[in-house]
C-alpha positions, 0 to 999 in steps of 0.5 A, spaced: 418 510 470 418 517 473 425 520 472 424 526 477 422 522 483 428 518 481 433 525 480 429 527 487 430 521 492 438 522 489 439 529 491 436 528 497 440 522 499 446 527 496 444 532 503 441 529 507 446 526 514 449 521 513 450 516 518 456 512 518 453 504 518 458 498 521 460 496 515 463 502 512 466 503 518 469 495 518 471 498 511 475 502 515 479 500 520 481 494 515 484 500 511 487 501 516 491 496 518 493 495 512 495 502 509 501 503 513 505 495 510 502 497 503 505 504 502 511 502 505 511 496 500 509 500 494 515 505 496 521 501 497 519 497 492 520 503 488 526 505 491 530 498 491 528 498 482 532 505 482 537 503 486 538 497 481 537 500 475 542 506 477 547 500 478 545 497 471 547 503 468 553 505 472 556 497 471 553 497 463 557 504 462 550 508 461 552 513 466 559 514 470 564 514 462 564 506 462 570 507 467 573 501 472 571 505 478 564 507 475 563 499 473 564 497 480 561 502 484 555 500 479 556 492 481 556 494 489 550 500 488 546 494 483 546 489 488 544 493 493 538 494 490 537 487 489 538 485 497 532 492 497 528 488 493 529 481 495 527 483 503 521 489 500 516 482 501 518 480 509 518 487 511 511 488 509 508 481 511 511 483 517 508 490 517 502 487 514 501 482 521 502 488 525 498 491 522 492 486 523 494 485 530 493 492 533 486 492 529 484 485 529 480 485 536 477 491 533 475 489 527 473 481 529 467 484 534 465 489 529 464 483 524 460 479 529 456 485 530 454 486 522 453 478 522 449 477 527 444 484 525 443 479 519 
């Protein structure tokens, strides 16, 4: 097998134009309408345990000295934080569907262009 004409073909191919095929750009616009509902999704997700976690530790004594005060402000923020976690899923179904019907139609009439060049 000749390396050098492998190695070759993959340099030319590095710089030579790229031109963007519909697949990719399917790739693309699927990204698209999804990436706004999953970043929303991770960071809430994320907020929502911290604020938990912060009303764990208040109401167990960890941080605030253990007072009354401290343990039923550490209950109100800990439940807080479930509600944030319990509503994280539907408001990213939500944005997830949004998402897809903004691009759908798009996406759809790229998809039969890519199956029927097949």
């Amino acid at each position: 097998m000749n390396t050098d004409k492998i190695y070759a073909e993959q340099i030319v191919n590095e710089y030579s134009p790229k031109q963007t095929s519909k697949v990719v750009a399917l790739r693309k616009l699927d990204q698209k309408a999804k990436r706004p509902a999953e970043i929303f999704g991770y960071t809430f997700g994320v907020v929502s345990a911290l604020i938990l976690g912060t009303g764990m530790s208040l109401a167990m004594g960890v941080i605030g000295g253990g007072v009354l005060v401290a343990t039923v402000m550490g209950v109100i923020v800990g439940v807080l934080g479930i509600v944030g976690c319990g509503v994280n899923y539907p408001i990213y179904k939500k944005l997830l569907e949004k998402g897809k019907q903004k691009y759908g139609s798009d996406i759809i009439r790229l998809a039969k262009e890519i199956a029927e060049e097949e």
